[in-house]
N, C-alpha and C positions, 0 to 999 in steps of 0.2 A: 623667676619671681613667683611667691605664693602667695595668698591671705592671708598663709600661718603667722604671717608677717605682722596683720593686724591680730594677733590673739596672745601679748605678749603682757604677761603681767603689767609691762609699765602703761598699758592702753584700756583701761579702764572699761570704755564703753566703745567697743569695737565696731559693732550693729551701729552705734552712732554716728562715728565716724566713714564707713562703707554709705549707708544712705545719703549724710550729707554731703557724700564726694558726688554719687547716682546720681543724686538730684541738681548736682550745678554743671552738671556733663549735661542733662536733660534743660537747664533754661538756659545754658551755651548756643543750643543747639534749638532753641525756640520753640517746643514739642510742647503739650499737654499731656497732662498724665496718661490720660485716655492714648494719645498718638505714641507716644514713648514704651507702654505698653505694650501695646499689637505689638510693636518694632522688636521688642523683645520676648513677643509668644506668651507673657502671663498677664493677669488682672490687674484693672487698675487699684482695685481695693488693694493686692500682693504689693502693689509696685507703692502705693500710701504709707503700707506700715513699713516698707523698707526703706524711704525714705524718709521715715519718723522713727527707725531705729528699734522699732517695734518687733522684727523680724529680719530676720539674716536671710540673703540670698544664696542660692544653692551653688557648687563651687565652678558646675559647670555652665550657671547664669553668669556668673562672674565674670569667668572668660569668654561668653557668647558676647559680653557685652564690651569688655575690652576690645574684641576684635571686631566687631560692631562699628566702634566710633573709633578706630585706632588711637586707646588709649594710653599715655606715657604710663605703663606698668610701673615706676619708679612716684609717680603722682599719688597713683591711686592707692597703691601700698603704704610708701614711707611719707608721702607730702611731700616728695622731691621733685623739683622739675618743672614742666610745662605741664599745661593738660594736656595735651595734644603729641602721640609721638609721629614720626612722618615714616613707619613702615606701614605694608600693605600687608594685610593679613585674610586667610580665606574666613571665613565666614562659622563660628560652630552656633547651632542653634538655629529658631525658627526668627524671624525677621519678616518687616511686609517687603515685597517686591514687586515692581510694579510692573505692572502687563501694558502693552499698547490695547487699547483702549479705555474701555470702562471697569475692568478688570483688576484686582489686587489680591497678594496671597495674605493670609495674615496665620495665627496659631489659633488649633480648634483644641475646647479643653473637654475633660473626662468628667463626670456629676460628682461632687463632693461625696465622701460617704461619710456615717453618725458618726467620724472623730472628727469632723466640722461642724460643727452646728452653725444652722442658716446658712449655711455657703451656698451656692450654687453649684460652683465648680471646684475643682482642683487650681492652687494658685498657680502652676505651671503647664504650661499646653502640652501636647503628646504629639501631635503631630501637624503640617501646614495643610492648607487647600488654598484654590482660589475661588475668587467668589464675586460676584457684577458688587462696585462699589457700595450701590443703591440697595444694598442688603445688609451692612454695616453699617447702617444711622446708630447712632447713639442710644447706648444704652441696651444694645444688640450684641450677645455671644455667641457664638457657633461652637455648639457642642456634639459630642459623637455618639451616638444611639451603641450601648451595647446590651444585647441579649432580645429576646423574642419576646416580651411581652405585650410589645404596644404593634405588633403585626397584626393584618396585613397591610396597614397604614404608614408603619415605619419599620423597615426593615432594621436588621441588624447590621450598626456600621453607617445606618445613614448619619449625617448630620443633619442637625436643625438650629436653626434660629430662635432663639430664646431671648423674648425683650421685658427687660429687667425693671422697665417703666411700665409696662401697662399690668396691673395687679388687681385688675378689678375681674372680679370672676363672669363670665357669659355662661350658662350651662350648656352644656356638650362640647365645649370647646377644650383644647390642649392644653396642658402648663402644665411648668416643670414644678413639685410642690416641696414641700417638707415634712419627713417622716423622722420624728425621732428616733426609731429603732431600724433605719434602712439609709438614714441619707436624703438624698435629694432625686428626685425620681420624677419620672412623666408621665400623668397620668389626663384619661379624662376625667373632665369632674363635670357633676352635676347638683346645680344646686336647690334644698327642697326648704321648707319653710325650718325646717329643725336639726338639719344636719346637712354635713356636703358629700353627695358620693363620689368618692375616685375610681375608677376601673381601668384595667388593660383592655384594648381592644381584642386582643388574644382571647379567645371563649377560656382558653386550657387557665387560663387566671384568676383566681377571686375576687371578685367587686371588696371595697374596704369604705369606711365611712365613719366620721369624724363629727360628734355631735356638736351643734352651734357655740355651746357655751365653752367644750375645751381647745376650739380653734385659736391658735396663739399666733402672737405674729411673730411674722416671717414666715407664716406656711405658704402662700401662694411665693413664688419665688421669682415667676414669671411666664409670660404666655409664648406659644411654640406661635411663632409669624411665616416661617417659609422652612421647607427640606428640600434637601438633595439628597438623591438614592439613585443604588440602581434595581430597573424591574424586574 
């Protein structure tokens, strides 16, 4: 069975019909968008517009998520059937799994770059970790550090915790911003009476600064709350 299945002249609005099916597999199964999400390694903003038809899912979300909830392929394709089919199937994709303890894996994503504007992230995760529960409050992404700039502070590769709720600038502190000509990036900032400066902790980097009045929103994107590295 394929999706090409929904992409048939006689289906109109295909993206409409995929999301509205997503979305009644997800309150079947009692999940918030937020829980439903991690479960399947991308954002909850990805997982809104694909549930409003706004955005199609990618072919091999599709099938993470069929095999996910073991779904009647016959359902979700044609509208035949059960929701539910009764085979087992391994697993493709990132999923949360649950550790004994306090413990849970969920999907770490990659920083948006300028063909998103305002994103954060990339709507699809790239790879799992695990991480103490009490580090994914709400409104908390775990994203993956690439490249040397914000060294010796954050290596390359670390992950960090970026909370998407607290937007309020502190000077000297971390957060992930918004750079119309790079993306979405982490930087320090600091803030002076007439402009905000971001830097790399990196010397080998140029400090950059954004005067008060062409700060738009959505530039703060969110504050770095916790990393994991190694030294």
């Amino acid at each position: 069975m394929s999706r090409e299945k929904l992409h048939s002249d006689n289906i109109p609005d295909a993206s409409a019909l995929v999301g509205g099916r997503i979305k009644a597999v997800r309150l079947k199964e009692r999940l918030t968008q937020r829980e439903f999400a991690q479960e399947l390694g991308i954002t909850q903003g990805f997982l809104s517009e694909i549930e409003k038809g706004i955005k199609s899912p990618s072919d091999t979300l599709v099938m993470a998520f069929i095999y996910r909830y073991e779904i009647n392929e016959k359902w979700f394709f044609l509208g035949e059937g059960e929701m539910f089919g009764k085979r087992k199937h391994p697993l493709f994709g990132p999923e949360i799994v649950p550790y004994e303890g306090d413990l849970i894996e969920v999907g770490v994503f990659a920083l948006a770059g300028a063909g998103h504007p305002g994103d954060l992230v990339d709507p699809e995760s790239i790879e799992t970790a695990v991480f103490p529960k009490e580090f994914l409050k709400p409104g908390i992404i775990p994203v993956k550090i690439q490249g040397e700039s914000m060294e010796p502070s954050l290596y390359d590769g670390a992950i960090v915790g970026v909370d998407q709720e607290d937007l309020c600038l502190v000077s000297g502190k971390v957060y992930a911003i918004w750079l119309d000509y790079e993306g979405a990036v982490i930087k320090r900032v600091f803030v002076e009476p007439n402009k905000i400066i971001f830097k790399s902790d990196n010397p080998g980097f140029p400090e950059s600064h954004l005067d008060i009045e062409n700060i738009k929103d959505g530039f703060v994107l969110g504050r770095i709350k916790w990393v994991i590295q190694k030294l």
